[in-house]
C-alpha positions in Angstrom: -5.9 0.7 -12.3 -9.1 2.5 -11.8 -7.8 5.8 -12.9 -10.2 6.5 -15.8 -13.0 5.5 -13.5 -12.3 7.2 -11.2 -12.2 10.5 -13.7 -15.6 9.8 -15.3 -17.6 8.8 -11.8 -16.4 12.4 -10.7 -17.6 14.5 -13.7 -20.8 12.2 -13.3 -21.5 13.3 -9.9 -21.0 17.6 -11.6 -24.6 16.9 -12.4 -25.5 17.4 -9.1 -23.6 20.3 -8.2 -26.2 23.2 -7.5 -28.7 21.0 -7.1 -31.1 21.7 -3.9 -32.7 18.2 -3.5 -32.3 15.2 -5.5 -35.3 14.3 -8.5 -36.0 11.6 -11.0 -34.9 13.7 -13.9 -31.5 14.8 -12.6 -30.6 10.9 -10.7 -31.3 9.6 -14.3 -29.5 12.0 -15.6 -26.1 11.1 -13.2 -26.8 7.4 -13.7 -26.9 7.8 -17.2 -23.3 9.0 -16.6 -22.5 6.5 -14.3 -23.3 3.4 -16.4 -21.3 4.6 -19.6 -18.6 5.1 -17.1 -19.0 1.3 -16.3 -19.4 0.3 -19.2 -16.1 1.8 -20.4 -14.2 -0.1 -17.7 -15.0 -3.3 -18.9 -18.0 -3.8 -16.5 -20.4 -6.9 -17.6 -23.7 -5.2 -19.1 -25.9 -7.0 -16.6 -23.6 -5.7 -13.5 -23.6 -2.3 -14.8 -27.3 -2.1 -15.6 -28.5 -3.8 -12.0 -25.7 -1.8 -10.1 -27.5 1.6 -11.7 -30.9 0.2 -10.8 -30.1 -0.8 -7.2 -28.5 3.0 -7.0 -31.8 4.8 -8.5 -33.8 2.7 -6.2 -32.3 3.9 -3.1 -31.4 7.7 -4.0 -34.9 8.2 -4.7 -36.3 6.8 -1.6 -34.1 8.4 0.6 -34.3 12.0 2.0 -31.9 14.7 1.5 -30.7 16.5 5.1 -29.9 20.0 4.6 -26.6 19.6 5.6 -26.0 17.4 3.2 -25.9 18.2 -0.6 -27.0 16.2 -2.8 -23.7 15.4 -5.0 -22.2 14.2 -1.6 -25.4 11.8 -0.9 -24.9 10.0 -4.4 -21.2 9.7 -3.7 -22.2 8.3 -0.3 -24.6 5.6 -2.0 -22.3 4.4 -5.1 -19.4 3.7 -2.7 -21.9 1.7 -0.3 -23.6 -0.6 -4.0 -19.6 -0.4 -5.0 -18.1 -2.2 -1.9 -21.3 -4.2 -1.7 -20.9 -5.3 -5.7 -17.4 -6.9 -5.0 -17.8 -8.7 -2.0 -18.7 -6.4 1.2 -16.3 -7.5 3.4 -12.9 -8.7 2.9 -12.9 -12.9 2.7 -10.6 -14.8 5.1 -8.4 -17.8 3.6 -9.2 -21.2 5.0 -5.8 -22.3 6.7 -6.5 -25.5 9.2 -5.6 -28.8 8.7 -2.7 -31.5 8.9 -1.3 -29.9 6.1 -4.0 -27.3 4.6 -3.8 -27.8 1.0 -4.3 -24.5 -1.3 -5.0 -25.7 -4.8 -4.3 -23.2 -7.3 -6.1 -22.9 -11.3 -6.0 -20.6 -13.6 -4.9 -20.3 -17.2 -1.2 -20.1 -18.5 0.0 -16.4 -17.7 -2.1 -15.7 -15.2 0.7 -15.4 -12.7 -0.6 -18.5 -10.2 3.5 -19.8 -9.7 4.5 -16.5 -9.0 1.2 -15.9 -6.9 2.1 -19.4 -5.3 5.4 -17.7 -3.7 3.5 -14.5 -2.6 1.0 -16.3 -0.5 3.6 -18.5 1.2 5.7 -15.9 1.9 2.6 -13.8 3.2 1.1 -16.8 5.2 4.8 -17.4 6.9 5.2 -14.0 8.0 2.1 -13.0 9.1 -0.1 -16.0 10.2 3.6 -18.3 11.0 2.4 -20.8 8.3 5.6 -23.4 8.0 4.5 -23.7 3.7 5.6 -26.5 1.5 5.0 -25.5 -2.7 4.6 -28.3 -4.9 5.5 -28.1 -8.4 2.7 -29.8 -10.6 3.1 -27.9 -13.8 4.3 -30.9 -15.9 3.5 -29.2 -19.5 5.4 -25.4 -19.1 9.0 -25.0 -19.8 11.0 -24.0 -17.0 8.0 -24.0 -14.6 9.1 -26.3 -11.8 12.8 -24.2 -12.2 11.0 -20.9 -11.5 9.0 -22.0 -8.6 12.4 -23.5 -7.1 14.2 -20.0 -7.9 11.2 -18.3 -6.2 11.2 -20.8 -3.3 14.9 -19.8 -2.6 14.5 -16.2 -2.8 11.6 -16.5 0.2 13.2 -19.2 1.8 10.5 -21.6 1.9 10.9 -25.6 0.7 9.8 -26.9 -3.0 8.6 -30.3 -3.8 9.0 -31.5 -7.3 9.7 -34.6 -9.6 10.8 -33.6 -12.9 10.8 -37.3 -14.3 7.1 -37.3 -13.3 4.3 -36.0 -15.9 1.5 -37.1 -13.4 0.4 -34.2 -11.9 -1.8 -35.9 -9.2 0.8 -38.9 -8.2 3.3 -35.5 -7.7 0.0 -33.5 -5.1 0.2 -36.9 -3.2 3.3 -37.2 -2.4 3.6 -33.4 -1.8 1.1 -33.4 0.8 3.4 -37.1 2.1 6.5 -35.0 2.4 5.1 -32.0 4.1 3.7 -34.4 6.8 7.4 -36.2 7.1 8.9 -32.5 7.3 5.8 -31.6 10.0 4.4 -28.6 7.4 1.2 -27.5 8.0 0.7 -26.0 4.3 0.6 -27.1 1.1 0.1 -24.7 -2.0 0.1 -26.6 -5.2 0.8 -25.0 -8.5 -1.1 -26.3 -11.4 -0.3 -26.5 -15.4 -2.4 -23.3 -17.3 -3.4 -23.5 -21.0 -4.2 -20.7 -23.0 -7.9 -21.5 -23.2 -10.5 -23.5 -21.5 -10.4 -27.1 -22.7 -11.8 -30.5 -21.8 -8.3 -31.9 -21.2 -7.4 -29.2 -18.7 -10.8 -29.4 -16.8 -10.4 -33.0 -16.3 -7.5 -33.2 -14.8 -7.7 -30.3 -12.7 -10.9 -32.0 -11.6 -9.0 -35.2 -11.1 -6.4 -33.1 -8.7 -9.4 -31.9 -6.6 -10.6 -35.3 -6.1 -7.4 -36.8 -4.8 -6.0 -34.0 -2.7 -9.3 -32.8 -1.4 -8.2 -28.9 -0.7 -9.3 -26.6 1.8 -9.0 -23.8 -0.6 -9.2 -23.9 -4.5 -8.0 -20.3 -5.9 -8.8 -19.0 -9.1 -6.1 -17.0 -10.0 -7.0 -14.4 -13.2 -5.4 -11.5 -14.8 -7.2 -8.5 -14.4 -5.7 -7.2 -18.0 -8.2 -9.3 -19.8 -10.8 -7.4 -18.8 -14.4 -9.0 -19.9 -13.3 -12.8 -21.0 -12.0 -12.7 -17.5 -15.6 -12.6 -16.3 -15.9 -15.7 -18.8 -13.2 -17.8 -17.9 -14.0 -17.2 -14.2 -17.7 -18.7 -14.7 -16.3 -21.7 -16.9 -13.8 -22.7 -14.1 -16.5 -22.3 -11.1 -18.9 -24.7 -13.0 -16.3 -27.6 -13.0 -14.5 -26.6 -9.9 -17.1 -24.9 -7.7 -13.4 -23.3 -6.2 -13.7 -20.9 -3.0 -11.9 -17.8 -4.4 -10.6 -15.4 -6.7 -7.2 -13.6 -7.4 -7.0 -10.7 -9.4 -3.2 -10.5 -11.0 -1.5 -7.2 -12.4 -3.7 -4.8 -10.7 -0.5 -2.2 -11.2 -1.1 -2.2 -15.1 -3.2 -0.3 -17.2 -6.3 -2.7 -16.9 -9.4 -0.9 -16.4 -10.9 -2.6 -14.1 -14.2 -4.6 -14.6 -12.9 -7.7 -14.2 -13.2 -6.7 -10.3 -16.5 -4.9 -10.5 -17.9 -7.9 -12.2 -16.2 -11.6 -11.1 -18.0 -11.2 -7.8 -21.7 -11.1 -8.7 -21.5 -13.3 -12.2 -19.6 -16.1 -10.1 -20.9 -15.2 -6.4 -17.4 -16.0 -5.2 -15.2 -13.3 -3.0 -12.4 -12.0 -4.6 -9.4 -12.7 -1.8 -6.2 -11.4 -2.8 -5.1 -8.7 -5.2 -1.3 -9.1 -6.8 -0.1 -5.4 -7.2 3.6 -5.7 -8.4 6.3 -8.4 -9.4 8.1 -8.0 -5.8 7.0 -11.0 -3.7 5.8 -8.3 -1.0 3.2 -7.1 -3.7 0.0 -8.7 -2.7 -2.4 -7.1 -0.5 -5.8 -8.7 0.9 -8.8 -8.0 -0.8 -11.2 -5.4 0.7 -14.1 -4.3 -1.0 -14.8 -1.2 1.1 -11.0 0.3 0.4 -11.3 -0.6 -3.4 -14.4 1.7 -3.5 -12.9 4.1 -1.7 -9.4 3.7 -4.2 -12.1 4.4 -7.0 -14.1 7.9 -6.0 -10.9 8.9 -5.5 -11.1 8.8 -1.5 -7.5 7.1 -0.8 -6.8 4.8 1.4 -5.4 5.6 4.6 -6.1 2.0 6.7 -3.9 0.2 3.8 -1.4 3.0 4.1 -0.6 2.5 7.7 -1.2 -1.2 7.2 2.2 -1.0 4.7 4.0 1.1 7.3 3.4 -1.4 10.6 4.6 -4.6 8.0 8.2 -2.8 8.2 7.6 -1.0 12.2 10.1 -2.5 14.6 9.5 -1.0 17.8 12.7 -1.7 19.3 14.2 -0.2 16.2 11.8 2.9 17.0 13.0 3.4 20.3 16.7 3.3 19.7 16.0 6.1 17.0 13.7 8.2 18.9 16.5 8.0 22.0 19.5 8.8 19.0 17.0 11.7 17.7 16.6 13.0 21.1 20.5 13.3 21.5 21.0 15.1 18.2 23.1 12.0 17.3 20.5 10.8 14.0 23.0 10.1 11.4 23.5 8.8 7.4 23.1 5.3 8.7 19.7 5.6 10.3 19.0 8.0 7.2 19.4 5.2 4.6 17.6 2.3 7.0 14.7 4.7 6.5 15.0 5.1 2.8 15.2 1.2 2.6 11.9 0.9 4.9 10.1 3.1 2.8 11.0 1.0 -0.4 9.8 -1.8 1.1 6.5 -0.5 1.3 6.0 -0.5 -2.4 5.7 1.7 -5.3 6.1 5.6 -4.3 3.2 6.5 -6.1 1.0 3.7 -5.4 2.1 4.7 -1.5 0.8 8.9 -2.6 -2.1 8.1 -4.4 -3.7 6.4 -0.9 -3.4 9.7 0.5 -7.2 11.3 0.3 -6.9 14.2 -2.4 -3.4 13.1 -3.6 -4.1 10.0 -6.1 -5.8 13.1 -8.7 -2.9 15.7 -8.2 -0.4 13.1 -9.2 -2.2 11.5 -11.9 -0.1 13.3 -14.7 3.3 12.6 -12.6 5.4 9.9 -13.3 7.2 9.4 -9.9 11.0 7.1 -10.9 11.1 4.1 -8.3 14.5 4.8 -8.6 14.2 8.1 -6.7 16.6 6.9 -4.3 19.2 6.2 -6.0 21.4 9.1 -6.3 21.0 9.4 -2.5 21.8 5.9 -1.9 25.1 6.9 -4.1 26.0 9.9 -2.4 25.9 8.1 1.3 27.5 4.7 0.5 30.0 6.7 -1.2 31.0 8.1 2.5 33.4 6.4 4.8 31.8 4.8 7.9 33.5 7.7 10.2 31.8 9.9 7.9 27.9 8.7 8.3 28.5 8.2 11.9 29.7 12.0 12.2 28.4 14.5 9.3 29.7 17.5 11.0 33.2 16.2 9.8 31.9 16.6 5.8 34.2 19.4 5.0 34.9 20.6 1.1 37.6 18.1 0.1 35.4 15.2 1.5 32.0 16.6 -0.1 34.2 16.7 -3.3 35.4 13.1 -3.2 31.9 12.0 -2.6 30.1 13.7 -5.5 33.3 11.4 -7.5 32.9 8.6 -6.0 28.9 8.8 -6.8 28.6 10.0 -9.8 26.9 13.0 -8.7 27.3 16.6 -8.6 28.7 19.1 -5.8 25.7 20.5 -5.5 23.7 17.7 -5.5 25.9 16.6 -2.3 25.7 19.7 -0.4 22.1 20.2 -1.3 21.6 16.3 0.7 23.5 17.2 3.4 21.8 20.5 4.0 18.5 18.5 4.0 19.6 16.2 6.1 20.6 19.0 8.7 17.0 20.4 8.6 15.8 17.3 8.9 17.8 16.1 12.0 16.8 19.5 13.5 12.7 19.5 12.7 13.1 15.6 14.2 14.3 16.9 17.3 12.2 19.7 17.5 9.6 17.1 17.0 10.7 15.1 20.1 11.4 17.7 22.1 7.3 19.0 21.4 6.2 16.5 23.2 6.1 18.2 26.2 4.5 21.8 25.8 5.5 23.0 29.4 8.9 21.9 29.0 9.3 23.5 25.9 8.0 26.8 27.0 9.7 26.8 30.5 13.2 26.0 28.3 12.2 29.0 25.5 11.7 31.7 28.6 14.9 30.5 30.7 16.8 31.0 27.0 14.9 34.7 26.9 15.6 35.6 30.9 19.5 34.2 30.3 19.5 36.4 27.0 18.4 39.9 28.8 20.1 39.2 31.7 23.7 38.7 29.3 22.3 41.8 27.1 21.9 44.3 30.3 18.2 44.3 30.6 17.1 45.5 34.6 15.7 42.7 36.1 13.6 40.5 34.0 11.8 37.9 35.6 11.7 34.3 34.3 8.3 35.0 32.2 10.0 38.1 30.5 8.7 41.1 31.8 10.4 43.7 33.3 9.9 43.8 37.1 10.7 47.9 37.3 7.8 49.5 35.4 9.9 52.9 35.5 12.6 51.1 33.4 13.9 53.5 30.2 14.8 50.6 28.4 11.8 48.7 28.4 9.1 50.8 30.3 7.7 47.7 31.8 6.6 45.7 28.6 7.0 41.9 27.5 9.5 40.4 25.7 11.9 44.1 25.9 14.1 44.9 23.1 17.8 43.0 24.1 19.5 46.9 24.5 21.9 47.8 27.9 20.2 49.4 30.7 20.4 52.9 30.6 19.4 54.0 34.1 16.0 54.6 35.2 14.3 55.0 38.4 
């Protein structure tokens, strides 16, 4: 999302380069830089202007070390006013009560149904939230059929009335039936329009009264860049609600909606959506978003992605299977589907530090997998249990039954052996004395087989008159000739 930020902030920050200290003329001249930049993401005037101001202010009165260049302090300060400008700190989500009720607004397309199932699913697995969704779009087409659809793909219970076109009779009852069912949560989905209007205001208003939530969330795509600001600061006068959610963060928005709602509304932004999977929302953190932006990556939300799908039990039995050189196609693809849990491949590189700007240009296929997936559920179940059986004919009815090429099949299989013999090596590396004590009782066997006089078990020659080796380490494997 931030890409062409990112790329602008950067040559911004070349004014510096060279620089010995920092002055007024060349932190005016950077600024100058970093406000267009700004400005070209779709960042409110007033933010952009105060956000400059605040950085000048502090450049200036701060002294340069002479370890530290210049270039690197600004980059130091615009990620601290950039993490400060949306929010600080991540926000927590309000979750206590006998049911806590989640009231969400925004307007039509925003993505609050489909938002509704990501946070139930998210607040089940993670906090063990039992979640009830109630269906209180009365106005959209096929709204309370897609939040049912949605409710069975996650597993969790939907409440609706379709005869019913009172949206707040439908909340009460909601919150009625989750305490009959003994839920403790209630997300409500509300009717959008596609503006602001009196009509809409009022009975969203009229829902807020009567339910009385713990949390009202303002739910906004982040592809509409400035009016997003706007709609934001109409809904928090009439709703006063607790939170934002930025929608569609994987599109090509360019970001100011994020770098603005938070200081025109002074309301955190809580949850980002990232995707269309129902895994695709992430937890707002202001601190890794700056760091997303100067092109820093984000490691903590990396390994964050990779605990969700660790199961240590799961761990252990591999690392024992690894150990025994018995790693096979089945573990291979219940590590292919792990990683494809964790979300788009190149979403998952660019939160490496240094990757996100070598990749930019790439387009990596989320369907990278699939000619592997082909070629190994195209194998019989003796097969991925025991590669070393995959002979010619075999290989050759694979690459049929997959749609793939010979080559393509060998070169997998080949990888996979490397792979199953780097993973051992790995395993085995965790004890270095082992290791070495194993390597020199493989060299002592090895001279001792070749004819070498008397090695001893670190390698060297015990007879320093030896013609062979004349007493050196490691001696050339070649039959004792005699010697004294």
């Amino acid at each position: 999302m931030f890409e062409n930020l990112s790329e602008k902030l950067e040559r911004s920050f070349k004014v510096l380069k060279g620089e010995g200290r920092i002055t007024e003329i060349n932190v005016a001249e950077t600024l100058k830089e970093v406000r267009k930049a700004l400005l070209d993401a779709d960042v409110n005037y007033k933010v952009a202007k105060q956000f400059t101001d605040t950085v000048k202010e502090k450049a200036l009165g701060m002294n340069v070390l002479t370890a530290v260049k210049p270039g690197q302090l600004m980059v130091k300060i615009v990620h601290d006013e950039l993490a400060e400008l949306m929010g600080g700190k991540a926000a927590d989500i309000e979750t206590n009560g006998a049911p806590a009720i989640i009231l969400m607004a925004g307007l039509q397309g925003s993505g609050k149904t489909t938002f509704s199932g990501k946070l139930a699913q998210m607040l089940r697995s993670k906090r063990a939230k039992r979640p009830l969704l109630a269906a209180c779009d009365v106005y959209r087409p096929a709204a309370v059929e897609q939040l049912r659809v949605l409710g069975e793909q996650i597993g969790v219970p939907v409440y609706a009335e379709p005869d019913c076109k009172n949206p707040v009779q439908i909340a009460e009852n909601a919150i009625k039936e989750a305490r009959r069912q003994n839920l403790d949560l209630v997300i409500i989905d509300t009717a959008g329009r596609l503006a602001v209007d009196e009509e809409m205001m009022n009975e969203i208003e009229r829902l807020k009264k009567a339910i009385r939530p713990q949390e009202i969330l303002f739910v906004v795509d982040a592809m509409t860049g400035q009016d997003a600001v706007n709609t934001a600061k109409a809904f928090n006068d009439r709703l006063d609600f607790t939170g934002v959610v930025l929608t569609k963060l994987d599109g090509d928005t360019r970001g100011g909606a994020a770098l603005s709602i938070r200081t025109v509304v002074d309301k955190p932004i809580k949850f980002v959506g990232t995707g269309e999977k129902m895994e695709a929302l992430d937890v707002f953190h202001p601190e890794r978003m700056a760091d997303r932006i100067l092109g820093m990556g984000d490691i903590v939300s990396l390994v964050e992605r990779a605990q969700e799908q660790y199961d240590e039990n799961e761990a252990r039995r591999l690392q024992k299977k690894i150990a025994k050189n018995q790693f096979d196609f089945n573990d291979f693809i219940a590590q292919i589907q792990q990683v494809k849990k964790m979300g788009n491949l190149k979403d998952l590189a660019s939160m490496i530090p240094g990757v996100g700007k070598a990749i930019k240009d790439i387009d990596i296929d989320d369907d990278a997998f699939k000619s592997v997936e082909a070629i190994i559920q195209s194998m019989t179940p003796h097969e991925r249990s025991h590669p070393e059986v995959l002979n010619s004919s075999r290989r050759q009815r694979i690459a049929k039954g997959s749609g793939t090429s010979i080559q393509e099949v060998n070169r997998l299989i080949k990888q996979f052996d490397d792979m199953r013999k780097m993973m051992r090596m790995m395993t085995q590396s965790k004890n270095p004395a082992r290791m070495m004590n194993h390597s020199n009782a493989n060299k002592y066997d090895s001279y001792r087989r070749k004819g070498c006089c008397r090695p001893n078990k670190t390698g060297n020659c015990r007879r320093s008159g030896c013609h062979t080796c004349s007493g050196r380490k490691n001696p050339p494997p070649r039959r004792h000739t005699g010697g004294t």
